[in-house]
VOPAGU-2260 file (C-alpha; in pm, 1 decimal, decimal comma):
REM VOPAGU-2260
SITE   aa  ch    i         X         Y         Z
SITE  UNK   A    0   -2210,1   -2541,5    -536,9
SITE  UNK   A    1   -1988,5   -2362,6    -304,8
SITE  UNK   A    2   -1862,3   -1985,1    -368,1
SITE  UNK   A    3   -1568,5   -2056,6    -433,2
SITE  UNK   A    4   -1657,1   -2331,3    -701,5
SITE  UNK   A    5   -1886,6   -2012,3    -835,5
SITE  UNK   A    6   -1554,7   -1788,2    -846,6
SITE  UNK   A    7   -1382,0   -2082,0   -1012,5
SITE  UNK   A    8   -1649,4   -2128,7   -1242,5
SITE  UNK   A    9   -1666,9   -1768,8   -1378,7
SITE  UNK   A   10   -1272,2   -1760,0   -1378,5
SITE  UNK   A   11   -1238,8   -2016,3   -1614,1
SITE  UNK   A   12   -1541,2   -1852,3   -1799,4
SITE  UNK   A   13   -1380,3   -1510,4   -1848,2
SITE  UNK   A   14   -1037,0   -1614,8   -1891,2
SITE  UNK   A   15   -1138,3   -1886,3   -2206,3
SITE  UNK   A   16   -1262,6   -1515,6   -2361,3
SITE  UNK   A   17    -980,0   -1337,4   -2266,6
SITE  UNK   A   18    -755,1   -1388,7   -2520,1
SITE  UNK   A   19    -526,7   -1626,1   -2358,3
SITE  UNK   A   20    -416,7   -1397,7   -2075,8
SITE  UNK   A   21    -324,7   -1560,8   -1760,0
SITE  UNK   A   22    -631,0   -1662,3   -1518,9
SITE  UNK   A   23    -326,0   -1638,1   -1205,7
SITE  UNK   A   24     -66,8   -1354,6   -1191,1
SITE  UNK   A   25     230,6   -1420,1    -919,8
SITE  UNK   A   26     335,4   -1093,8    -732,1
SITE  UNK   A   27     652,2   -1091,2    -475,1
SITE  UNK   A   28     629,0    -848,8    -220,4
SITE  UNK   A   29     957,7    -772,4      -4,1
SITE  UNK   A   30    1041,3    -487,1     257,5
SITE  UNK   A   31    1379,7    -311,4     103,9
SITE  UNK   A   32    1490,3     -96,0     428,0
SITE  UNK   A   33    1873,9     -70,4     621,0
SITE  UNK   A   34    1734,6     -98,9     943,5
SITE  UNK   A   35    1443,3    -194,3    1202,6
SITE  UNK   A   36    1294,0    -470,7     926,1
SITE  UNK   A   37    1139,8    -650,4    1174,0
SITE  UNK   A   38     879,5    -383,8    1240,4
SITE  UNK   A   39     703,5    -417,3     887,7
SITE  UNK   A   40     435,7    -675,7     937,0
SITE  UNK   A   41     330,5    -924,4     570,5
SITE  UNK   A   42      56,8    -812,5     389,4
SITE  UNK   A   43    -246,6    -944,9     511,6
SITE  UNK   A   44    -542,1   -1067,5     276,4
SITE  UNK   A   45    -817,1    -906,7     404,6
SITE  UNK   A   46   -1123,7   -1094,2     568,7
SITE  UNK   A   47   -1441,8    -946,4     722,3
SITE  UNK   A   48   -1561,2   -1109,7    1093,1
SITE  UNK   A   49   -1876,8   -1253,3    1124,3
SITE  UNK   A   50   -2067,3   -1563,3    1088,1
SITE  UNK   A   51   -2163,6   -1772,3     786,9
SITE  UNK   A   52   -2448,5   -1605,4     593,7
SITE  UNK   A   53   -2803,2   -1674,4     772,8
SITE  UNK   A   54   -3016,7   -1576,0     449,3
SITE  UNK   A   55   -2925,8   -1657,5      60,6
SITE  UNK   A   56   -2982,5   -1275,5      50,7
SITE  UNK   A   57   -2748,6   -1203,9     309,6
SITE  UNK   A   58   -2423,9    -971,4     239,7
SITE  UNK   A   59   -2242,1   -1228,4     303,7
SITE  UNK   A   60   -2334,8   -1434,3      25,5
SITE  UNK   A   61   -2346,4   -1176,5    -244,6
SITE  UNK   A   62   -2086,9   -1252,6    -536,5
SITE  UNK   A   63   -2024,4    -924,9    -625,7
SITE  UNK   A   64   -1914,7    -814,2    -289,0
SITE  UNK   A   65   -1689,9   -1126,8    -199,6
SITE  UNK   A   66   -1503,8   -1078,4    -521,9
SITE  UNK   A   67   -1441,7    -698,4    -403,0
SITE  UNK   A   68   -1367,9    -814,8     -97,5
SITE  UNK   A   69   -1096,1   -1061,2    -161,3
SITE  UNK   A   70    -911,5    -872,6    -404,7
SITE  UNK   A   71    -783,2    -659,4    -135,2
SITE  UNK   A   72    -455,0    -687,0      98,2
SITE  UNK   A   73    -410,4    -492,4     453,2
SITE  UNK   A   74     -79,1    -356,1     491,1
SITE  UNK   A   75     -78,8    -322,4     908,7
SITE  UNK   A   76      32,4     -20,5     991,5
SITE  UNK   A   77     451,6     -48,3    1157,5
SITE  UNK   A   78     394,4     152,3    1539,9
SITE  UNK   A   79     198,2     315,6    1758,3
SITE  UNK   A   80     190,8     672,5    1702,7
SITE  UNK   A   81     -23,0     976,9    1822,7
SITE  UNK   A   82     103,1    1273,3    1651,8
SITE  UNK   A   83     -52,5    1637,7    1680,3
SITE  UNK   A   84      85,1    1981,1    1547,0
SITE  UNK   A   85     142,5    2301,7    1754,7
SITE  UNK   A   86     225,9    2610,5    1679,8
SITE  UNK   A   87     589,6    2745,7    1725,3
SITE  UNK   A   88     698,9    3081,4    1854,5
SITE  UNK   A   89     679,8    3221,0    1508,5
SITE  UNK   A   90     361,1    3095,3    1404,8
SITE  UNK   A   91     509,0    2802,2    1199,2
SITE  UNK   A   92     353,9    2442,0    1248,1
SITE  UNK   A   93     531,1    2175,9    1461,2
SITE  UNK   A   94     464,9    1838,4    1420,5
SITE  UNK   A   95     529,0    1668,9    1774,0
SITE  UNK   A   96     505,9    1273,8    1906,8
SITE  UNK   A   97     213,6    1359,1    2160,6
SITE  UNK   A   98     311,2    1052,8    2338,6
SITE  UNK   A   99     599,9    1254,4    2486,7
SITE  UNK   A  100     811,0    1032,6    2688,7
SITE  UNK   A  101     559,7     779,3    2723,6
SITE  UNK   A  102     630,5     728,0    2350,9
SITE  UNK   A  103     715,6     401,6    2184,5
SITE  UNK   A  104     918,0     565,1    1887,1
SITE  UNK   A  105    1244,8     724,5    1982,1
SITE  UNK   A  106    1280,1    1112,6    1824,8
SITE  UNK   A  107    1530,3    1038,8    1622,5
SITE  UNK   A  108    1319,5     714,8    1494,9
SITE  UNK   A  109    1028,3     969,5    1432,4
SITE  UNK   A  110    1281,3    1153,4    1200,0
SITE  UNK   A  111    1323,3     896,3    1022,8
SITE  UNK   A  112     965,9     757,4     971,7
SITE  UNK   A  113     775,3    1079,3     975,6
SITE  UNK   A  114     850,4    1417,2     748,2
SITE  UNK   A  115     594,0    1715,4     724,9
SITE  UNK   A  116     618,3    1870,6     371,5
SITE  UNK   A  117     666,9    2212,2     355,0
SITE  UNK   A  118     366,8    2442,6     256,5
SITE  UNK   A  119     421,4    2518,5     -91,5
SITE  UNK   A  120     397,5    2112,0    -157,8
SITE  UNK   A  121      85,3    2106,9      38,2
SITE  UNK   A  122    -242,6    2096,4    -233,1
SITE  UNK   A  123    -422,5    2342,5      10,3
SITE  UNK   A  124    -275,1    2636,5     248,8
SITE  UNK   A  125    -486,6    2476,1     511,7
SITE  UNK   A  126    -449,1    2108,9     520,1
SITE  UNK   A  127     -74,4    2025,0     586,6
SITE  UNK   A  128      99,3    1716,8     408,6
SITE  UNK   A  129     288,0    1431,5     622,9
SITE  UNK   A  130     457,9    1139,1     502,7
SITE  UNK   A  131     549,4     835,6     640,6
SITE  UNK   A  132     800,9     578,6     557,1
SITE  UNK   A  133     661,0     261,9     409,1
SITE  UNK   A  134     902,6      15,7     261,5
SITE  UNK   A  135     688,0    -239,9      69,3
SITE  UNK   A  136     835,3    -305,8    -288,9
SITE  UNK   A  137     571,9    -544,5    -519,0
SITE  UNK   A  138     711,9    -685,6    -814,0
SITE  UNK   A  139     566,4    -882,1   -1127,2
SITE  UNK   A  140     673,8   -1008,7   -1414,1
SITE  UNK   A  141     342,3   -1022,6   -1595,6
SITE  UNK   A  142     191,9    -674,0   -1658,1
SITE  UNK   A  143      24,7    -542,7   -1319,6
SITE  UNK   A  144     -59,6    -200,4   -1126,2
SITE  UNK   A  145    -100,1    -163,9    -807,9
SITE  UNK   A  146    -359,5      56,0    -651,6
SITE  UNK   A  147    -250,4     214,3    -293,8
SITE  UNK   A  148    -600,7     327,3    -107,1
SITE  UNK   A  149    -683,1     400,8     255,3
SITE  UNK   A  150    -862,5     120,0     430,5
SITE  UNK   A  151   -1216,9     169,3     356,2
SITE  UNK   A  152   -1347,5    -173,4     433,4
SITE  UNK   A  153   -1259,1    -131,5     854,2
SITE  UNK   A  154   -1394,9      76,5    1115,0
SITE  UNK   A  155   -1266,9     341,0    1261,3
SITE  UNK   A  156   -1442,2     422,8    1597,7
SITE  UNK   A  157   -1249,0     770,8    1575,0
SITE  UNK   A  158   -1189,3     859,2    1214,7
SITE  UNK   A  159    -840,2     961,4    1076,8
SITE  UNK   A  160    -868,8    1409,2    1083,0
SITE  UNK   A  161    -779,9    1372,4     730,5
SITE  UNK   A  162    -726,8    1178,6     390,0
SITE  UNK   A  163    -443,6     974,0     300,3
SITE  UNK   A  164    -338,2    1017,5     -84,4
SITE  UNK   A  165    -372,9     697,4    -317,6
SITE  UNK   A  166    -165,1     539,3    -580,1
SITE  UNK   A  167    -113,9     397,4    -856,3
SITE  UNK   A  168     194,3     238,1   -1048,7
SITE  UNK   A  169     294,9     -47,3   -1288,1
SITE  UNK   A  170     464,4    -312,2   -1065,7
SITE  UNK   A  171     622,9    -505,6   -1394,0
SITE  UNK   A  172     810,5    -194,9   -1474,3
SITE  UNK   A  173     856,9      33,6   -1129,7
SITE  UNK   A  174     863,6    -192,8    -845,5
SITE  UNK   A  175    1006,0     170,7    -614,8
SITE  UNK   A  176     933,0     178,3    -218,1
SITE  UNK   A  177     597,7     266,3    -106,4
SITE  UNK   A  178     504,1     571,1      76,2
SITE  UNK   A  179     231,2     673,3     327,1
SITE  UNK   A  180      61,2    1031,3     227,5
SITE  UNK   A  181    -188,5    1195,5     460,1
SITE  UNK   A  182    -355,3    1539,8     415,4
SITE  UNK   A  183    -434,2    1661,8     742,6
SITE  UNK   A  184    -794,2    1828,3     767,3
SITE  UNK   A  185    -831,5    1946,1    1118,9
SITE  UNK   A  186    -519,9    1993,9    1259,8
SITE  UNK   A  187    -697,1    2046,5    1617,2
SITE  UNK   A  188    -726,9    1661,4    1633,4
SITE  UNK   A  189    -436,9    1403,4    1640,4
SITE  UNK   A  190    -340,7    1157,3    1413,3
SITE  UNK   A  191    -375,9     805,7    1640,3
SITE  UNK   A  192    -189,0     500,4    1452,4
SITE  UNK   A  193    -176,4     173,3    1622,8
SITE  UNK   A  194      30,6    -110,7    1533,4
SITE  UNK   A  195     -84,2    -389,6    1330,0
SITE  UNK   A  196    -433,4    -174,7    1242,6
SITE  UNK   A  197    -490,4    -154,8     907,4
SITE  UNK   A  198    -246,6      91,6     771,4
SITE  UNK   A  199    -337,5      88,5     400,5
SITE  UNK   A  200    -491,4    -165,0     142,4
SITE  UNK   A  201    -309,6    -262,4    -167,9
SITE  UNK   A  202    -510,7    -446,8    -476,5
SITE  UNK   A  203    -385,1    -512,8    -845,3
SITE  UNK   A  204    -505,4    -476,8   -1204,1
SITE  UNK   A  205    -398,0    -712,6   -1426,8
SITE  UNK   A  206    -470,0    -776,8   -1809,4
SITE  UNK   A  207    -703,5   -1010,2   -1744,7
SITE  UNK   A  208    -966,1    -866,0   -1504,8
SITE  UNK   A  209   -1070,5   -1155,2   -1354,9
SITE  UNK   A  210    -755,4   -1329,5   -1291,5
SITE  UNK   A  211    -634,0   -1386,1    -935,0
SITE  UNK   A  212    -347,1   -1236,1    -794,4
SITE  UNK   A  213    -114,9   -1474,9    -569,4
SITE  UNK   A  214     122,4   -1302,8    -353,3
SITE  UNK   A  215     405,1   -1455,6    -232,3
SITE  UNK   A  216     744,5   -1348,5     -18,9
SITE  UNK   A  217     979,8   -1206,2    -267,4
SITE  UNK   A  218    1366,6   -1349,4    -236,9
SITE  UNK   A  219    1588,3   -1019,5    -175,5
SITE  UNK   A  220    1808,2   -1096,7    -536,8
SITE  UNK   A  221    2104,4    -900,6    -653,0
SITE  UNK   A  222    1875,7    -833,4   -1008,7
SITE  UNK   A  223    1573,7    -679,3    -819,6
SITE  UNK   A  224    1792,4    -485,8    -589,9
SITE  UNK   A  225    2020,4    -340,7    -918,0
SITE  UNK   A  226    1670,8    -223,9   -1084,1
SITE  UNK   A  227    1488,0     -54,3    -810,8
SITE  UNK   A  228    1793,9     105,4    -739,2
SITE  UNK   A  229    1797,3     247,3   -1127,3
SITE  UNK   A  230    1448,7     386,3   -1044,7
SITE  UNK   A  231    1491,8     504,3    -663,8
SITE  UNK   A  232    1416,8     880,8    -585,9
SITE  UNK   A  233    1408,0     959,4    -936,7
SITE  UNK   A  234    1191,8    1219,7    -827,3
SITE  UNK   A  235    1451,7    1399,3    -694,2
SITE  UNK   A  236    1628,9    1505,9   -1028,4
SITE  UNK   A  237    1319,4    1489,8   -1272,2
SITE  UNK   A  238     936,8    1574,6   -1279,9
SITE  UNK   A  239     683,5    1299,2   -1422,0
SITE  UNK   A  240     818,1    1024,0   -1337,4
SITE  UNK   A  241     587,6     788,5   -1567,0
SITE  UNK   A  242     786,5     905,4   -1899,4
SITE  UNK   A  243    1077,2     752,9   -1733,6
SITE  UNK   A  244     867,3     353,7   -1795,2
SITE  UNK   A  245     972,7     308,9   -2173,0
SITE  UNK   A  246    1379,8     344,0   -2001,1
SITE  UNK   A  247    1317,2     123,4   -1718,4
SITE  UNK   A  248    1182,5    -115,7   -1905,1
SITE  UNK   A  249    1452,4    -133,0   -2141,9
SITE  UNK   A  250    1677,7    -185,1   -1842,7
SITE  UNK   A  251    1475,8    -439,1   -1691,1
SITE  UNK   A  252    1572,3    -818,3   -1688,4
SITE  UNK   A  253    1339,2   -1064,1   -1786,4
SITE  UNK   A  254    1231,5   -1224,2   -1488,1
SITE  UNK   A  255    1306,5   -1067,0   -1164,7
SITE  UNK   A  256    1010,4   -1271,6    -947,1
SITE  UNK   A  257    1155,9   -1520,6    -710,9
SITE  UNK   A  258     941,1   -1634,9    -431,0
SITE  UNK   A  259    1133,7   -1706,5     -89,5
SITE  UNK   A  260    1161,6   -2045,5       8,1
């Protein structure tokens, strides 16, 4: 028996006890930006190097860690970027492109991708706050969350100098515009982003734990476009967001997946 006839196996298992709820849940992803689409690369389903399993102990053959493995999707990060901070005439923190002209991202690109919070949005006095634009939009119409984390499974010869913030939200009833979060830890060291390295990983919980998740290229539709925009920057006028579900649900057509063909 193969792995994947394993996988299939103990699908079909779990799913007869799980009450009816779907063994295979359909998620569109799109990119929903003005400009410069080009630049955000699909989601990738993330795969480990290395050659077929030598021992029936090997890591490679362990069930546990395929299924964790396999769950996940790389989001490649957009550009290369090395940014640093310095410290202007009045103390203040600067964040600068420390690629200077040899840069690959124009300032006034950089303005638009990159914004440093300022300090009384930062958890710590310490450890500034940078976000970056990231235009994914996920979208079900079975109920699904999707879990934002930084991507644990590579390595990094020269780690990030800080922590990128997670997330999680229901993609069924806010499918909003991701966002890139990192909380810069030593701000002596630069922040080195390459293009089409792992950026971030995305993975999704569904009713039915072991159902699979089969993501597809979401059609750009007048519906999906006339919700997110009911639910875009909300954050702006009101504070937790999450009590604002039971309304955009209400609002929400019935189906709003449509893969691209």
């Amino acid at each position: 028996m193969s792995w994947d006839d394993y996988f299939a196996d103990e699908r079909e298992d779990e799913a007869s006890g799980a009450r009816g709820k779907k063994r295979t849940v359909t998620v569109g992803w799109t990119v929903r930006t003005p400009k410069a689409e080009a630049i955000w690369l699909p989601p990738q389903p993330f795969s480990r190097e290395g050659g077929k399993p030598t021992h029936a102990k090997s890591v490679q053959a362990c069930p546990a860690a395929i299924d964790f493995d396999r769950r996940h999707f790389v989001i490649p990060c957009p550009v290369d970027l090395t940014l640093r901070f310095q410290k202007g005439p009045n103390g203040q923190l600067q964040l600068v492109d420390d690629d200077g002209d040899q840069s690959a991202v124009r300032p006034s690109g950089l303005r638009d991708l990159v914004v440093l919070h300022p300090p009384h949005e930062w958890r710590s006095p310490d450890k500034p706050l940078i976000q970056m634009v990231a235009p994914y939009v996920f979208v079900a119409d079975d109920p699904c969350y999707v879990v934002q984390s930084p991507p644990y499974l590579h390595y990094f010869p020269t780690p990030r100098p800080g922590l990128q913030i997670g997330g999680r939200f229901p993609v069924h009833t806010w499918p909003r515009p991701f966002s890139w979060g990192f909380e810069w830890y030593d701000i002596s060291k630069p922040l080195v982003l390459k293009r089409g390295e792992p950026w971030f990983y995305v993975h999704f919980e569904t009713e039915n734990p072991s159902a699979r998740v089969r993501l597809v290229e979401q059609e750009r539709t007048e519906e999906l476009d006339t919700y997110i925009s009911s639910i875009l920057d909300v954050s702006n006028y009101v504070n937790r967001t999450y009590s604002l579900f039971s309304e955009a649900q209400r609002l929400r057509p019935e189906k709003l997946v449509k893969p691209k063909t």
